[in-house]
C-alpha positions as CSV (number, residue, x, y, z in Angstrom):
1,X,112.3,22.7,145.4
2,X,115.5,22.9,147.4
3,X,115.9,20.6,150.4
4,X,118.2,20.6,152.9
5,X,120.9,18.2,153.2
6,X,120.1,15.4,155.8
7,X,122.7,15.5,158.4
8,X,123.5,11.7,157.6
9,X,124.8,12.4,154.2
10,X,127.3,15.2,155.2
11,X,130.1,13.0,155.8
12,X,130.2,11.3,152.6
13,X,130.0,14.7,150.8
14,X,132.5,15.8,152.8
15,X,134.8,13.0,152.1
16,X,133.7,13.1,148.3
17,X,134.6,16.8,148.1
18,X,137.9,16.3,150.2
19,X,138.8,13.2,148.2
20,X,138.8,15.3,144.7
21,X,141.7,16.8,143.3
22,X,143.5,16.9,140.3
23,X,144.6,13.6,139.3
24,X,145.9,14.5,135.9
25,X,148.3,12.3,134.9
26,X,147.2,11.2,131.7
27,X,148.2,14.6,130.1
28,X,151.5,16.3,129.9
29,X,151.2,19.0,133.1
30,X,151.9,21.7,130.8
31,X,148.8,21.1,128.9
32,X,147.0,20.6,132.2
33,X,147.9,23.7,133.3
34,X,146.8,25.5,130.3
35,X,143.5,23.6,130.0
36,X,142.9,24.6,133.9
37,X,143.5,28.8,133.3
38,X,142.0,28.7,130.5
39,X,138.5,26.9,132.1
40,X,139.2,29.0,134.9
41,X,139.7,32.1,132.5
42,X,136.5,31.5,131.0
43,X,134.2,30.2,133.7
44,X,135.0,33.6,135.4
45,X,133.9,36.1,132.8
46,X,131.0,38.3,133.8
47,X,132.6,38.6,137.2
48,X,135.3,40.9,137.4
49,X,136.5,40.6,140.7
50,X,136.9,36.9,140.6
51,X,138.6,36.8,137.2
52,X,140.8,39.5,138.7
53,X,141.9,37.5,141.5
54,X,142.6,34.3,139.6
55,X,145.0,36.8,137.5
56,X,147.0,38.6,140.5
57,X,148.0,34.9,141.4
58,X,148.8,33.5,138.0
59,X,145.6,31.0,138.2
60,X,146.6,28.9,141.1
61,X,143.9,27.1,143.0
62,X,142.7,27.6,146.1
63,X,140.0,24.7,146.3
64,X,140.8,22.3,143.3
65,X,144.7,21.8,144.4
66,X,145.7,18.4,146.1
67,X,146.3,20.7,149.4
68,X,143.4,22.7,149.3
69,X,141.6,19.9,151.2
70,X,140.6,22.1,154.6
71,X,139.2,24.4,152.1
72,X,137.0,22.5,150.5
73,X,135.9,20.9,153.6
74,X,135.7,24.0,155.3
75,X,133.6,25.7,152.2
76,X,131.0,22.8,152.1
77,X,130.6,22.8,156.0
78,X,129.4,26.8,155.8
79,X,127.1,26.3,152.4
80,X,125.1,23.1,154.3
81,X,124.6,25.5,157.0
82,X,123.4,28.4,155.7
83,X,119.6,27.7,156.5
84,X,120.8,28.0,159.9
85,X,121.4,31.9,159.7
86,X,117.9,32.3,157.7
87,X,119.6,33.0,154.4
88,X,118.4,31.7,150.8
89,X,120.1,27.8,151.2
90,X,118.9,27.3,147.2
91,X,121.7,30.2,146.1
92,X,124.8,28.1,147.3
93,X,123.1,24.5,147.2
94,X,126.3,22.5,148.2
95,X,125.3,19.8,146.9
96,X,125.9,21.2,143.1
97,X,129.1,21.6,144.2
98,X,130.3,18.4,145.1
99,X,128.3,17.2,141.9
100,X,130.9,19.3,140.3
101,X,133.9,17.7,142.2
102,X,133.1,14.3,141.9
103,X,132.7,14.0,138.5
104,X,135.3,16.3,137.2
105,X,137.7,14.3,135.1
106,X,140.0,16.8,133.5
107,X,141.7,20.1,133.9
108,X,139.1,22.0,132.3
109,X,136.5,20.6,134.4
110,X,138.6,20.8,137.6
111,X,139.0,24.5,136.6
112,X,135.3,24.9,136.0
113,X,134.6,23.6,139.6
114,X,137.3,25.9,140.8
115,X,135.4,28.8,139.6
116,X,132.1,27.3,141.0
117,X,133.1,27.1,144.3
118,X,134.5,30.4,144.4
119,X,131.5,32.0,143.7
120,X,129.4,30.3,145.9
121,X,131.9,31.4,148.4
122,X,131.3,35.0,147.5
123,X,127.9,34.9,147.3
124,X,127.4,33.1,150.6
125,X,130.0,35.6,152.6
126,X,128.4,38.8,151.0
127,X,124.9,37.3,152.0
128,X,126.4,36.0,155.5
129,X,127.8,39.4,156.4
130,X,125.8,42.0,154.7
131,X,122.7,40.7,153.6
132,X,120.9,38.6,151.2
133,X,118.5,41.1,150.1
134,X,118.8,44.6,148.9
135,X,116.8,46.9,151.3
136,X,115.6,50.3,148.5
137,X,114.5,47.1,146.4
138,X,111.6,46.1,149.1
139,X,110.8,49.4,150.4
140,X,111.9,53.1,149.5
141,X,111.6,53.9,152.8
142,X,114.6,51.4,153.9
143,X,117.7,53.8,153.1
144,X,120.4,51.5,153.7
145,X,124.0,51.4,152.0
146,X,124.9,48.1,152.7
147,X,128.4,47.2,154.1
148,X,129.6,44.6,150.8
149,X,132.7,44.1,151.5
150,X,135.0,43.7,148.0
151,X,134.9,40.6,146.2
152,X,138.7,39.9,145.6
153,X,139.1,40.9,149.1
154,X,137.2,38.1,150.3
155,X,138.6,35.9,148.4
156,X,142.4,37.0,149.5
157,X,141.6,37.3,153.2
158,X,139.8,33.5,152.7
159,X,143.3,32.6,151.0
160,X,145.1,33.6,153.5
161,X,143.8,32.5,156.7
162,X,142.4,29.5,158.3
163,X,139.0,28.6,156.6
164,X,137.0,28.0,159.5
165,X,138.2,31.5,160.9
166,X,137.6,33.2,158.1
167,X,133.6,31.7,158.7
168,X,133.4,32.6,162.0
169,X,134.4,36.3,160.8
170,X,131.5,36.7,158.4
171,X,128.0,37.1,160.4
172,X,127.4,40.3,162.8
173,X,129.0,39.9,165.9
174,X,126.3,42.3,167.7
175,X,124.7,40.8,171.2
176,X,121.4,41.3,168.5
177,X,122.4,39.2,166.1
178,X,123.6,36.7,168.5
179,X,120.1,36.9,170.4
180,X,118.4,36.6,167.3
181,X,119.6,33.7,166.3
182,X,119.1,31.7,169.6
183,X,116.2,32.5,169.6
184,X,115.7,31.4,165.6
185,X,116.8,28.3,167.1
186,X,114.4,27.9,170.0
187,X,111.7,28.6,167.7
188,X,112.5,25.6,165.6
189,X,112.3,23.2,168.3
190,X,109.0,24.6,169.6
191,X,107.6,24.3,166.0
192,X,109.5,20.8,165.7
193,X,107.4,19.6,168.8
194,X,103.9,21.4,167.5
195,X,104.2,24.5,168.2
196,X,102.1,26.4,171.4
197,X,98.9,24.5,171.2
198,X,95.8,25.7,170.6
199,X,94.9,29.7,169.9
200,X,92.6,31.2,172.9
201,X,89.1,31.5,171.7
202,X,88.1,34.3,173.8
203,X,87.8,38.2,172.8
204,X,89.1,39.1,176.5
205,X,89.4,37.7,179.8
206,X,90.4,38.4,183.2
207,X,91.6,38.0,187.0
208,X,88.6,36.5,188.7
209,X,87.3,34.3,185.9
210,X,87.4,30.7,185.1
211,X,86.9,28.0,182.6
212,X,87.9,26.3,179.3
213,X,89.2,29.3,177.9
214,X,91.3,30.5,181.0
215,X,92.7,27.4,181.0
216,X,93.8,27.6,176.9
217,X,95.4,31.4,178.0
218,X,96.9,29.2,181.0
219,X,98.5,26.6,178.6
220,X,99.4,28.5,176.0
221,X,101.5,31.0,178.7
222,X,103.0,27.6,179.8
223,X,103.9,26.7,176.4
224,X,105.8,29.9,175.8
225,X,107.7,29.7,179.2
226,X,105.9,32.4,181.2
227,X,104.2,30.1,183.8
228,X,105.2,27.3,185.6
229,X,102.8,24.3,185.3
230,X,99.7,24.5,186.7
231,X,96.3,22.3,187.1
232,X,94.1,25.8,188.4
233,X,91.3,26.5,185.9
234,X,91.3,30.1,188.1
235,X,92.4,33.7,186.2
236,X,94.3,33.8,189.8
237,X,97.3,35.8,190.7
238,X,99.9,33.5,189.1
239,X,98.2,33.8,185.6
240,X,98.0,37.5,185.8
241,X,101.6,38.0,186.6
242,X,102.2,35.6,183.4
243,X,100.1,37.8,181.4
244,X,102.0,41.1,183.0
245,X,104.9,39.8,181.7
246,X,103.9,38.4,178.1
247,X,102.3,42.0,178.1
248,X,105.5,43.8,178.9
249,X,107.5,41.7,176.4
250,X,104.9,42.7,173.4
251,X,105.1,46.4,174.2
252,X,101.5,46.6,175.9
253,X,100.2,48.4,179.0
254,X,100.9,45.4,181.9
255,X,97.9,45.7,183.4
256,X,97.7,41.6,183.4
257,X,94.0,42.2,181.7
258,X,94.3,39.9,178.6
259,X,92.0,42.3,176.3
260,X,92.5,42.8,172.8
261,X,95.3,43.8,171.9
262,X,97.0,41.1,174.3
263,X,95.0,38.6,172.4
264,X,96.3,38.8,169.0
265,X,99.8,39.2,170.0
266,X,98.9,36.1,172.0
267,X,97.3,34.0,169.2
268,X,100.4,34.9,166.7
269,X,101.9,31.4,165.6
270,X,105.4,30.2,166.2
271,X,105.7,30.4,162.1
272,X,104.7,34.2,162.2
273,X,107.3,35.1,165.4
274,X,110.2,32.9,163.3
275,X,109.3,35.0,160.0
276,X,110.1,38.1,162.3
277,X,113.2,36.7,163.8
278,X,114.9,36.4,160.3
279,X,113.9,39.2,158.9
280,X,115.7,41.2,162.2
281,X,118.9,38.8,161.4
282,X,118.1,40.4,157.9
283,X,118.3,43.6,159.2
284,X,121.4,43.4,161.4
285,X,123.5,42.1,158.6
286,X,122.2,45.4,156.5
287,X,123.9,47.5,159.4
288,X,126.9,44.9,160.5
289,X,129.3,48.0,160.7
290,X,130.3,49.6,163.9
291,X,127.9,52.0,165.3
292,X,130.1,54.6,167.3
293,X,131.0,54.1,170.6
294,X,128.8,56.2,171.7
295,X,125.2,56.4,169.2
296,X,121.0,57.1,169.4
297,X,119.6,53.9,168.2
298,X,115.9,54.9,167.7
299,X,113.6,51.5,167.1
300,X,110.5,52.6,165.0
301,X,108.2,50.1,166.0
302,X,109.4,49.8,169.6
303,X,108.3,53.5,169.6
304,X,111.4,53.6,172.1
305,X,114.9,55.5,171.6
306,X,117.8,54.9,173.0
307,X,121.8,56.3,174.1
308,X,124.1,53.6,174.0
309,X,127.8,54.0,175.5
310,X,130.3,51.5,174.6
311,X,127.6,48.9,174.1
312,X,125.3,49.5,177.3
313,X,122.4,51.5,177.4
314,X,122.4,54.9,179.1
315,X,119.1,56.4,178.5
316,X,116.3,55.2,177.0
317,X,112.7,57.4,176.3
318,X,109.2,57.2,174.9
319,X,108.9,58.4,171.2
320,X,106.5,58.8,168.6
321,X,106.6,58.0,165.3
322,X,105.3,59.0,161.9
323,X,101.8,58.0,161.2
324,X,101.0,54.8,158.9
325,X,99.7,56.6,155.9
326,X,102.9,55.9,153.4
327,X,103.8,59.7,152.8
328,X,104.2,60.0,156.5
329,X,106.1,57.0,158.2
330,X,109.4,57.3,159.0
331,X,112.2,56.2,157.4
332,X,114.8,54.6,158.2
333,X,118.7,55.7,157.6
334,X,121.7,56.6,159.8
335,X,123.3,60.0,160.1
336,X,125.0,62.0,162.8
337,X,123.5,64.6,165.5
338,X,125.8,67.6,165.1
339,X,123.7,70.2,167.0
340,X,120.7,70.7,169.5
341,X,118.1,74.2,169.0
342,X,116.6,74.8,172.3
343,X,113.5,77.2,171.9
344,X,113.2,76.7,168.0
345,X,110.8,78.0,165.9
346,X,109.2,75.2,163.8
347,X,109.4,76.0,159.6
348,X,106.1,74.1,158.7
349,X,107.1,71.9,156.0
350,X,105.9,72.7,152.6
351,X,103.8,69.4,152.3
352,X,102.0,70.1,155.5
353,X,101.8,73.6,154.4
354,X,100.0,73.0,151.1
355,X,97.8,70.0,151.4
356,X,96.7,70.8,155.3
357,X,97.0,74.4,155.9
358,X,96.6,76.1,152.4
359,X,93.1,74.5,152.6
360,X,91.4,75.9,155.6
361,X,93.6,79.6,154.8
362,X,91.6,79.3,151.7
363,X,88.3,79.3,153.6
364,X,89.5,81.9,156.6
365,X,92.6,83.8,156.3
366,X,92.8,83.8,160.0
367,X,92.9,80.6,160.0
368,X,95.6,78.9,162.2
369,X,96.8,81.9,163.6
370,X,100.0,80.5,165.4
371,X,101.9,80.5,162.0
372,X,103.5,83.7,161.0
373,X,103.4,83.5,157.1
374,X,106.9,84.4,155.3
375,X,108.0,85.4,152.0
376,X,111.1,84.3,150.4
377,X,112.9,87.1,151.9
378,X,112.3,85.8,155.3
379,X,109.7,88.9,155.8
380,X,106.3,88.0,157.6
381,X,103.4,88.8,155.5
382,X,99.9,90.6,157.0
383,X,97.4,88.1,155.9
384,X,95.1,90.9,154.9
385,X,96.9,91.6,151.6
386,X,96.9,87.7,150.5
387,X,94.4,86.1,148.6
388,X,94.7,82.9,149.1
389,X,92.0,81.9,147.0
390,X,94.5,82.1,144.0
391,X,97.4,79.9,144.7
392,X,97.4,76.1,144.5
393,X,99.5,73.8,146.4
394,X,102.3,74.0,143.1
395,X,102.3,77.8,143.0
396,X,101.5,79.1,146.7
397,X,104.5,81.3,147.3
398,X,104.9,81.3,151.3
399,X,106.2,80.0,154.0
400,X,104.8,79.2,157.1
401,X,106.6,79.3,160.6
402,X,105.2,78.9,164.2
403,X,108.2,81.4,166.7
404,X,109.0,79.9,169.9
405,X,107.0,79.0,172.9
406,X,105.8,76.4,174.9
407,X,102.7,75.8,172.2
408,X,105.4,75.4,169.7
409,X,105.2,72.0,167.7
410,X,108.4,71.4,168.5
411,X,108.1,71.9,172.0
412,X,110.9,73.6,173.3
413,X,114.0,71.9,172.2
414,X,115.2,69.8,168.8
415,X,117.7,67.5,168.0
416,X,119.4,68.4,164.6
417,X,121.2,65.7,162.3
418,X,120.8,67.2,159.0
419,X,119.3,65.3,155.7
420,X,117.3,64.9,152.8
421,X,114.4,63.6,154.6
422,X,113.7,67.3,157.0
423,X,113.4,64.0,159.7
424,X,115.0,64.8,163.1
425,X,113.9,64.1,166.8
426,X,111.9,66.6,168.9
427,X,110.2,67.7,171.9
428,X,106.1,68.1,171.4
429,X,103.4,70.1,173.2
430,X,101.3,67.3,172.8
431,X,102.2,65.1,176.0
432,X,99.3,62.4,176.1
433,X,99.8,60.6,173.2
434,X,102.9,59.2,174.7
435,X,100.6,57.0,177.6
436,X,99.6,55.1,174.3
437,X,101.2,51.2,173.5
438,X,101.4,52.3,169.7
439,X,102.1,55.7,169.2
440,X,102.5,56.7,164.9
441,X,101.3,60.0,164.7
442,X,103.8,62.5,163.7
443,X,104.3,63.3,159.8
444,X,107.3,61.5,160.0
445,X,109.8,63.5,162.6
446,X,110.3,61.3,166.2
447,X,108.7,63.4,168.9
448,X,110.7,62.7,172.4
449,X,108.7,62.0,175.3
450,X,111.6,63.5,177.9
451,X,113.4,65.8,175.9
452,X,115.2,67.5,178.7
453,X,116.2,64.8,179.9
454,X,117.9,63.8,176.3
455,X,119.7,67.2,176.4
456,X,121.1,66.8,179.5
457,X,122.9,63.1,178.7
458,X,124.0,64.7,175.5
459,X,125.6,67.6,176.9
460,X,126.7,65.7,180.2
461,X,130.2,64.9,177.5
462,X,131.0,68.7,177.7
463,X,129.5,70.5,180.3
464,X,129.9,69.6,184.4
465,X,126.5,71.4,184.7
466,X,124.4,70.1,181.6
467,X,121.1,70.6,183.2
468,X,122.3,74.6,184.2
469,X,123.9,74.9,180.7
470,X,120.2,73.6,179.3
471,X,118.0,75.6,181.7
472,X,119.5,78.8,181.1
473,X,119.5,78.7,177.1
474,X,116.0,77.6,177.7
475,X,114.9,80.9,180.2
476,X,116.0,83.2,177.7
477,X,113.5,82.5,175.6
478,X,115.6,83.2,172.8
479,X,116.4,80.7,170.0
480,X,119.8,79.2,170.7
481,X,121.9,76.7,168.8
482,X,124.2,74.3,171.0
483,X,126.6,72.4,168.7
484,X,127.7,68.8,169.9
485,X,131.4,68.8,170.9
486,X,131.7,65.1,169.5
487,X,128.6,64.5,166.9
488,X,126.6,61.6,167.7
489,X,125.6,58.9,165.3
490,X,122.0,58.3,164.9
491,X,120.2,55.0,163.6
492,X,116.6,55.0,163.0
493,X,116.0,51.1,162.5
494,X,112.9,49.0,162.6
495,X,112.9,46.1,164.4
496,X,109.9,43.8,165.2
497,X,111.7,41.2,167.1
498,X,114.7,42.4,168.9
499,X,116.3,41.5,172.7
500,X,116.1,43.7,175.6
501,X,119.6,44.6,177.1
502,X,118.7,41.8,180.0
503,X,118.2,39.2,177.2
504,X,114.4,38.5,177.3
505,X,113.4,38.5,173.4
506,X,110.5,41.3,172.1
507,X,108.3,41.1,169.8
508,X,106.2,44.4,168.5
509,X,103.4,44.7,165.6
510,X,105.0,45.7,162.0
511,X,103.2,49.1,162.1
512,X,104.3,50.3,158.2
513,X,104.2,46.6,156.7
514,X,107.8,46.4,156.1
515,X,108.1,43.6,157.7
516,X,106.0,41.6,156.1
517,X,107.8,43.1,152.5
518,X,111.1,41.7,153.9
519,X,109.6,38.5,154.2
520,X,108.4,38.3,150.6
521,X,111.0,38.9,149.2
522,X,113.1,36.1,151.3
523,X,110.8,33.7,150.3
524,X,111.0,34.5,147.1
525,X,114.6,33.9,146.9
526,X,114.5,30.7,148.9
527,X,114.7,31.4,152.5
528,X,112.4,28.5,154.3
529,X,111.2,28.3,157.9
530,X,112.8,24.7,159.0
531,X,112.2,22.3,161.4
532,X,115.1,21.0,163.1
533,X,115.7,16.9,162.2
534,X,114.6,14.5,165.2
């Protein structure tokens, strides 16, 4: 098992690593420098990119030379602290690197530990800066082409400048990331102390009650910094404004009623919030690349979207998501809103149309008489001349499509960024479902919960009258396509832990499981939850 280097033995290592160069005096420096490419040469096969650089520079050293010192200090400083950002400390241990400086003798072994150290540096600044993990491999859901930056690259740019800039350049630089990991950090020292204290034993409580299990909710509020201390053993007015908060910060109705719901988010451990803390660092270093000045950030899980303008948020709705089932949850991928359909028909997708509506057509023909049904011409179809007794859900030869109106599934207006998935954001008929704290029950399309509103922000960039421009497309009743001047960029993400633009950190439940994937697999390639030393 890997452990992490005590903080007292970091200056020795350093001095061991910045005390070893070559000292090769024994041998004639021709030799020496043939014994060193060729070690170098040869350590470096099965990695093009690193052989490839040593070759563009005729095999000179950037770590093993007498004045690559600041390198190699610099190099060791960023490996002991890569438990820090969550990432898998075993891959880069830095202590097998100064193994391999203090004991190399010759050329060939000085060249061997030149190679070493350069892959451990582009291991830990492709893990640093665009993830340890790779995303399809957990879930094929996650559909995110990760932003590696090129090997020799790295290894130029890390050449070139000042080491410890070159460091600081690597993780996300996103008011996230930088969120996140405070808040990584706070969460050690709260498990280095003992965490919240005990779990409240109580299925629900509320304002006007009192005793031992009021005063657990009490302490463990206090713990987690939402109440101030306190001695009353009262549910009084003091707790429920704790709880209204705590409640608001979980994505839960504030009613300051600790029921349920509140209760399990309540009870989580400090472990469990930390575990989602680094799998959202995870996350942001899948999608360190710029965003667009202006983008739609939709957070699955948050069941929230978002328009952010150079960095601040401008609008922010109510959405619902795809259900749980795995055929129907939404994915998550980037693309770019080109074009808004206000009074749309809806084209029922062929899944729904064969495994829900094929069915109950089978059994009435009239069935679900809102759909038109089409042929392949684009021709509707009188329902009387179908038997729809002989098709199956392979060889059912229709389409179905619902025209325009306020009953439409799509409601009356939808947000178009074409791809593969048929995923795109839309308004809905069905208006409760949005009073609900979790709200998964689309097949997989993000329903809106103020639509109009989202129209008008979008075309506030090219119309003085956005609302006018809206209203009157809408009126006609007529289908209308409204193309996007400037295409927006679109990120549908999942985040379970994540900061609120004022800085209070969020936690919400990890409704599809990926979460909980993510995890896995980082523990499986080393990352451990740590305890900060006393």
């Amino acid at each position: 098992m890997w452990y992490p280097v005590p903080r007292r033995l970091i200056p020795a290592l350093l001095v061991a690593i910045a005390l070893s160069f070559p000292f090769w005096t024994a041998v004639p420096l021709q030799a020496q420098v043939t014994a060193f490419k060729q070690a170098v040469a040869e350590a470096s096969h099965g990695n093009e990119a690193i052989a490839a650089f040593y070759r563009t520079r005729d095999y000179q050293p950037i770590f093993t030379g007498p004045d690559d010192t600041s390198r190699r200090a610099a190099l060791f400083r960023a490996l002991s602290k890569a438990g820090v950002h969550g990432l898998p400390v075993k891959r880069y241990d830095p202590r097998d690197l100064e193994a391999a400086f203090r004991t190399a003798k010759t050329p060939r072994d000085f060249g061997k530990a030149e190679v070493l150290a350069a892959r451990m540096l582009v291991r830990f600044a492709q893990d640093l800066q665009s993830g340890a993990m790779v995303p399809r491999r957990i879930d094929s859901s996650i559909v995110r082409q990760l932003p590696r930056r090129d090997q020799v690259e790295q290894l130029e740019s890390f050449a070139a400048t000042s080491p410890e800039v070159f460091f600081r350049g690597l993780a996300p630089k996103t008011p996230q990331y930088t969120a996140l990991l405070a808040e990584k950090l706070r969460l050690e020292r709260v498990l280095a102390h003992g965490g919240w204290g005990a779990t409240v034993d109580a299925e629900a409580l509320k304002p006007g009650q009192s005793g031992a299990q009021v005063v657990a909710l009490r302490n463990r509020l206090i713990a987690m910094g939402y109440m101030k201390r306190s001695v009353s053993r009262n549910y009084d007015g003091a707790l429920q404004k704790a709880v209204q908060q705590f409640q608001i910060d979980h994505g839960l109705t504030p009613d300051g009623v600790a029921g349920a719901d509140t209760m399990a988010e309540l009870n989580v451990e400090v472990e469990n919030r930390l575990s989602q803390v680094m799998v959202a660092m995870e996350r942001e270093r899948w999608t360190n690349v710029p965003k667009g000045d202006r983008h739609i950030l939709v957070n699955i899980p948050e069941f929230t979207a978002r328009i952010i303008d150079d960095g601040k948020e401008t609008f922010s709705t109510r959405v619902v998501v795809g259900k749980t089932k795995s055929d129907q949850q939404t994915p998550e991928f980037s693309d770019t809103m080109e074009f808004m359909v206000i009074n749309p028909s809806w084209n029922v997708p062929r899944s729904i149309a064969t495994k829900e509506y094929l069915p109950l057509l089978k059994k009435n023909r009239n069935a679900v008489g809102h759909l038109k049904l089409v042929d392949s011409r684009g021709r509707t179809v009188s329902r009387g001349n179908v038997n729809f007794a002989k098709y199956s859900a392979s060889t059912f030869p229709f389409r179905l499509r619902q025209p325009p109106s306020q009953r439409n599934a799509l409601g009356q207006v939808k947000f178009m960024f074409p791809n593969k998935y048929n995923i795109y954001l839309h308004d809905t008929p069905s208006k409760s479902l949005f009073k609900r704290d979790r709200r998964a029950f689309s097949h997989g399309c993000v329903r809106v919960g103020q639509p109009f509103d989202l129209a008008y922000a979008l075309l506030a960039e090219q119309s003085d009258n956005p609302e006018g421009l809206f209203r009157a497309r809408l009126n006609s009743g007529a289908e209308s396509r409204v193309n996007l001047e400037v295409p927006v960029p679109v990120h549908l993400q999942y985040r379970t832990a994540f900061a609120q633009p004022k800085g209070r950190m969020n936690y919400r439940h990890d409704i599809y499981g990926r979460d909980a994937k993510i995890w896995a697999a980082m523990e499986a390639a080393g990352v451990q939850i740590r305890k900060p030393e006393s």
